[in-house]
C-alpha positions as CSV (number, residue, x, y, z in Angstrom):
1,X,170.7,86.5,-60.7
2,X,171.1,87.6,-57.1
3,X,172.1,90.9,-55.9
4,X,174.2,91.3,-53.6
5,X,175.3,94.6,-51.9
6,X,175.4,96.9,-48.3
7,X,172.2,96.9,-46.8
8,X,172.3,98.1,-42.9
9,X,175.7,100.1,-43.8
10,X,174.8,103.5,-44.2
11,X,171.2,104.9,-45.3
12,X,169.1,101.7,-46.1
13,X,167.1,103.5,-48.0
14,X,169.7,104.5,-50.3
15,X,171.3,100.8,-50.5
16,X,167.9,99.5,-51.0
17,X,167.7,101.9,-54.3
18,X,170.9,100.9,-55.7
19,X,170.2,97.4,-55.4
20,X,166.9,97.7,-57.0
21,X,168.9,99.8,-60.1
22,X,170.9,96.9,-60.0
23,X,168.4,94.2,-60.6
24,X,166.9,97.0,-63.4
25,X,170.5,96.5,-64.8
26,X,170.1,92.8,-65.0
27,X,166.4,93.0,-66.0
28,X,167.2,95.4,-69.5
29,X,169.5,92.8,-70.2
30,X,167.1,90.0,-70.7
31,X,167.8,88.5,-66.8
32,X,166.0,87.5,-64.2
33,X,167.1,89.4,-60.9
34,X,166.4,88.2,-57.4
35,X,167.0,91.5,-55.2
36,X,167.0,90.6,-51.6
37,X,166.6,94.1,-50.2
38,X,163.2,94.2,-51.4
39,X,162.8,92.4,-48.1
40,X,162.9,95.8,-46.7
41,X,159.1,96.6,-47.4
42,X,158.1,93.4,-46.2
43,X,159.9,93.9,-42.8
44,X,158.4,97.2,-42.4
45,X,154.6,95.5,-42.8
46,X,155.6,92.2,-40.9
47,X,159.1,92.5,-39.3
48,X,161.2,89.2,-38.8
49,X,164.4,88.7,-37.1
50,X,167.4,89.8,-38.9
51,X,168.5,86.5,-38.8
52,X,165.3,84.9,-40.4
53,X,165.9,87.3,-43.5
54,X,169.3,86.4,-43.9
55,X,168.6,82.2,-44.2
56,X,166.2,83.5,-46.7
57,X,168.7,85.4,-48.3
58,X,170.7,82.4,-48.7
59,X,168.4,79.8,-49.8
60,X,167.5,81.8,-52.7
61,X,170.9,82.2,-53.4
62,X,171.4,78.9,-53.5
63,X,169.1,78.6,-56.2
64,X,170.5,81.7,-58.5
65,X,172.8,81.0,-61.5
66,X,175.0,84.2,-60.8
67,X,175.6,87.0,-58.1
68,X,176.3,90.7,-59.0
69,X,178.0,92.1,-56.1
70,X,177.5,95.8,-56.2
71,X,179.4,98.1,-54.4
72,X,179.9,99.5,-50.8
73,X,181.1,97.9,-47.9
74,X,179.0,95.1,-46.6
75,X,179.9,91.9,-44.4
76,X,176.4,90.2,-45.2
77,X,177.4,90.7,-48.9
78,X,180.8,89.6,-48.8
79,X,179.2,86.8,-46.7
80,X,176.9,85.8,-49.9
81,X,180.1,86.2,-52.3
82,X,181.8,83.6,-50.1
83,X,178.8,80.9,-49.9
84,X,178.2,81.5,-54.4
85,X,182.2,80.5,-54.3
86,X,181.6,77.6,-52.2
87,X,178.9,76.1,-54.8
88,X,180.7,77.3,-57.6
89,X,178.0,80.3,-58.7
90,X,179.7,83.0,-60.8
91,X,180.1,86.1,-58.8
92,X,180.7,89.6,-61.5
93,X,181.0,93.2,-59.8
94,X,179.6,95.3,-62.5
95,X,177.9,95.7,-65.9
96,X,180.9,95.5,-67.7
97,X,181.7,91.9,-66.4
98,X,178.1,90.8,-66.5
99,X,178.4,91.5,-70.4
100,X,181.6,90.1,-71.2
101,X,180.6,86.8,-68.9
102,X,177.4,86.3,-70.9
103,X,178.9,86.8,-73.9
104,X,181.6,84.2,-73.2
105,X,178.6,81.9,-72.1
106,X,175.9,82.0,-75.3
């Protein structure tokens, strides 16, 4: 499951937490997560151009079965919400829907 969520918006540091919490979320429940800010640490150690993270960011999308899109404003997430639509991946917002769409799907 991919995370999706503000990264550059506001104090990275602070979106890079919540979007680990989220794939923690997704983890307790028995999921695999994919959390693209962890791409943060590598960036510090061997930075990349922003736009060489983001095509990352999107092929490994492209191979998740579902997006949580957690909140805060963020084009690049919004971004990742559109291209899940396009190939018809499942996008949920919070826990609540993650359960009920699982449920509906075992």
């Amino acid at each position: 499951m991919y995370i999706a969520g503000p990264y550059a918006k506001g104090d990275i540091a602070i979106n890079v937490a919540n979007a680990v919490m989220a794939g923690d979320m997704v983890l307790d429940l028995g999921h695999i997560p994919y959390v693209p800010h962890l791409t943060h640490l590598w960036h510090l150690i061997s930075p990349h151009p922003h736009e060489e993270w983001l095509t990352l960011d999107r092929e490994w999308l492209k191979v998740c079965d579902m997006v949580l899109r957690i909140p805060g404003e963020s084009a690049g997430a919004d971004q990742e919400v559109e291209l899940a639509e396009e190939l018809g991946i499942p996008v949920v917002y919070n826990g609540r829907e993650l359960d009920a769409w699982l449920a509906s799907h075992t």
